[in-house]
NUFIKE-401588 format. One record per residue (C-alpha): residue in one letter; x, y, z. Coordinates in steps of 0.5 Angstrom, whole numbers, padded with zeros to 4 digits, always signed. Layout:
! NUFIKE-401588
AXYZ;...
//
This chain:
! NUFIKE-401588
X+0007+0058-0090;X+0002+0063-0092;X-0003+0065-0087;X+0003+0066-0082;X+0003+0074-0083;X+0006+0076-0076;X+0012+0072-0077;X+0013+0074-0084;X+0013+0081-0081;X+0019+0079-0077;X+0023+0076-0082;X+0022+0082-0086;X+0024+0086-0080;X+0031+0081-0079;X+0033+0081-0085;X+0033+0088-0086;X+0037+0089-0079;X+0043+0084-0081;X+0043+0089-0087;X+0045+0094-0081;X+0048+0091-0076;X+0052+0097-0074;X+0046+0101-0073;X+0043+0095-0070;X+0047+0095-0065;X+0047+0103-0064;X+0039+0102-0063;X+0041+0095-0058;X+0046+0101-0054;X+0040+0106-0054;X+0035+0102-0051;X+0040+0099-0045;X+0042+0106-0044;X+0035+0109-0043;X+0033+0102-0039;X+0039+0104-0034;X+0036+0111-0033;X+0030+0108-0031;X+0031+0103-0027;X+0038+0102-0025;X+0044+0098-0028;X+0042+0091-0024;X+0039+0087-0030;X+0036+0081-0025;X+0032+0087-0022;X+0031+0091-0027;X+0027+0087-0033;X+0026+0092-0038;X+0035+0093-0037;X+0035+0084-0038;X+0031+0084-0043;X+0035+0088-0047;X+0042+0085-0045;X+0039+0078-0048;X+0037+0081-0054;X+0043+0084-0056;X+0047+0078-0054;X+0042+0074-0059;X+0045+0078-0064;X+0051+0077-0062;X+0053+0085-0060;X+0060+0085-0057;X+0061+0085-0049;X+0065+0091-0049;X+0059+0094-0053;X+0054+0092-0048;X+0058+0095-0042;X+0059+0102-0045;X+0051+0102-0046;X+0051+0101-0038;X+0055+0106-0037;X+0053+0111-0041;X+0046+0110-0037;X+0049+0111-0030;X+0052+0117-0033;X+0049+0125-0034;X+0051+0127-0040;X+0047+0130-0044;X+0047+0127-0051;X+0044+0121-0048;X+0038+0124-0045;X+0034+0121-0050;X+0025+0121-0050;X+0021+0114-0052;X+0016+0117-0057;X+0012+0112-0061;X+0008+0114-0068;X+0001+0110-0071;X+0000+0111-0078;X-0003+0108-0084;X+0001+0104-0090;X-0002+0102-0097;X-0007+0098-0097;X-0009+0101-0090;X-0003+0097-0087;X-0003+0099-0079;X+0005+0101-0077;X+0007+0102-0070;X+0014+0105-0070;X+0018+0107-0063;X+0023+0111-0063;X+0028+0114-0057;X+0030+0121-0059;X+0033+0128-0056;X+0029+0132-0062;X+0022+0130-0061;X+0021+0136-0067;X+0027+0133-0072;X+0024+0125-0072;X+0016+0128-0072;X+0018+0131-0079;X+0023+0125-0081;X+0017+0120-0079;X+0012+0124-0082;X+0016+0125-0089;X+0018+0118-0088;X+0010+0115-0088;X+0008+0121-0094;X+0014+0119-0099;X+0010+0112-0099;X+0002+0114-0100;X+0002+0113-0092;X-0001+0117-0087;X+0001+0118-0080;X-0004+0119-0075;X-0006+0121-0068;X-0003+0116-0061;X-0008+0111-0060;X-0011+0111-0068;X-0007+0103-0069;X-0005+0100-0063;X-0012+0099-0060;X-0011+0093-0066;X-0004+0091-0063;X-0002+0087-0056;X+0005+0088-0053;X+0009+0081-0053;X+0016+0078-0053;X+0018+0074-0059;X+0024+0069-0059;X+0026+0066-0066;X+0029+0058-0066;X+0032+0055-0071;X+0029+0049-0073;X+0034+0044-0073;X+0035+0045-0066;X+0028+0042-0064;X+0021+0038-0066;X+0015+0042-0067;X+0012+0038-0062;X+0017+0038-0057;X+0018+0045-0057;X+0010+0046-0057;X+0010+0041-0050;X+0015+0045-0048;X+0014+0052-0049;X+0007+0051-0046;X+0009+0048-0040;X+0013+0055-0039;X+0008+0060-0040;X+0008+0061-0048;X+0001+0060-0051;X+0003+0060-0059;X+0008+0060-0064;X+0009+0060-0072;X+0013+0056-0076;X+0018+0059-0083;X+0022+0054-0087;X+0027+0056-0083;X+0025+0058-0076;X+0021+0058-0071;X+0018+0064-0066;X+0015+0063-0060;X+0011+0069-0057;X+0011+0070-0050;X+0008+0075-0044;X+0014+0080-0045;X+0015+0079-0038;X+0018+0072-0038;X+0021+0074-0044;X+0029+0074-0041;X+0027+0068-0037;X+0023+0063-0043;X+0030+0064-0047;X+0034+0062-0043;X+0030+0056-0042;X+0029+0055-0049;X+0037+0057-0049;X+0039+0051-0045;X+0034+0045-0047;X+0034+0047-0054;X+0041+0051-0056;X+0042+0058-0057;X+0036+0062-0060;X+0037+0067-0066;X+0034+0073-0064;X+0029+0075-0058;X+0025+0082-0058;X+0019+0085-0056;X+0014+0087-0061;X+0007+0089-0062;X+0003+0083-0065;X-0004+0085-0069;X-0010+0081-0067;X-0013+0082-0075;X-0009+0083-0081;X-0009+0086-0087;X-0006+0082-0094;X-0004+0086-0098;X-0002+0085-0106;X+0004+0087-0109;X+0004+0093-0112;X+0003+0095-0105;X+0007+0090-0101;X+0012+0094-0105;X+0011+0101-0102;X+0010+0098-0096;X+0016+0095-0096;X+0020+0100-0098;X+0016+0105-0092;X+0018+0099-0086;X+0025+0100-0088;X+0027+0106-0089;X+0023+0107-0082;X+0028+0102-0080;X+0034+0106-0083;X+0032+0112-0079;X+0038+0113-0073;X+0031+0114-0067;X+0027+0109-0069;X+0028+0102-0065;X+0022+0098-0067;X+0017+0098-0073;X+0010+0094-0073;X+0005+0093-0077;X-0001+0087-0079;X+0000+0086-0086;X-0001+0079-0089;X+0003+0076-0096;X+0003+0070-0099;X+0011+0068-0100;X+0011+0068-0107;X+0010+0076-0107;X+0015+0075-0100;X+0020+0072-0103;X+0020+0077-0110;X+0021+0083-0106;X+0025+0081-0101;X+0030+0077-0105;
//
């Protein structure tokens, strides 16, 4: 499936999250809390809360744990006051990365990012420097065994999606990020339950790389997903399955 760049991203991104699923699901509360602080606990009138409850629930994050993030957010306690902070910078091979972050110590992860992009012969760079290449979307991965490439494309269409890529294994289908919640519900009950859904930045151009620098690369992505305030990491590289396969095997 060489070519499928932007997919290829996310199933390195999946798989390095079902290594920490613990930290995923800290990341998946963050993110549902802050959603409650800015728009209210009401997920069929606050779309950002909505999404994020569908993303935890298509990885599997306990109800309890969804609760307690609600709560939290309606809350006043002062260790939950987190700022949304997103970092643009430069990997090997002129990769571009978006890393998103919630954090209570603006100053604290400015330094960890920074050191995170120079161990790995990255630069980090101004707001704005990449994300003038990327757009902002929702990404819902199927598995293949639950539909035909042909029905799922009619399908998607007639409901507002406009593209999708194909893996060994999956689909992903990217939709406007504000029918996201609403388009995998859909999918969920034509289709069967969905694997996974999330927001990402998808690049308009993308950058191959070979595999001297696919390997710093990834070992740059992922300890930027190890990092306890990072929420989401971007980039726009593009590797073929052989190098994928050996680095991620």
């Amino acid at each position: 499936m060489a070519g499928h760049s932007k997919f290829k991203n996310i199933m390195h991104r999946k798989g390095a999250q079902d290594k920490k699923r613990a930290k995923v699901f800290s990341r998946l509360g963050r993110e549902i809390s802050v959603a409650v602080k800015s728009g209210g606990p009401d997920p069929e009138s606050n779309i950002r809360l909505r999404t994020a409850i569908s993303s935890a629930k298509s990885l599997n994050m306990p109800k309890d744990n969804i609760e307690r993030a609600i709560k939290k957010g309606e809350g006043n306690d002062p260790n939950s006051q987190y700022e949304e902070v997103r970092y643009e910078g430069y990997g090997p091979g002129g990769v571009a990365i978006i890393a998103e972050a919630m954090t209570n110590n603006k100053n604290r992860t400015a330094a960890e990012i920074r050191s995170t992009f120079s161990k790995f012969g990255g630069n980090l760079g101004e707001s704005g420097s990449v994300s003038f290449g990327f757009k902002r979307f929702g990404a819902i991965l199927l598995n293949k065994k639950l539909a035909k490439e042909e029905e799922l494309f009619e399908f998607i269409i007639e409901n507002g999606s406009e593209d999708f890529d194909i893996n060994e294994e999956d689909y992903c289908v990217y939709c406007d990020q504000n029918i996201l919640h609403d388009l995998n519900e859909k999918i969920v009950l034509k289709f069967g339950q969905t694997t996974s859904t999330e927001l990402i930045w998808k690049s308009e151009n993308n950058i191959s790389i070979e595999k001297e620098n696919a390997e710093k690369l990834f070992k740059l992505l992922n300890l930027l997903e190890e990092n306890e305030d990072v929420q989401l990491v971007s980039s726009n590289f593009e590797v073929s399955d052989e190098i994928l396969s050996s680095l991620t095997t």
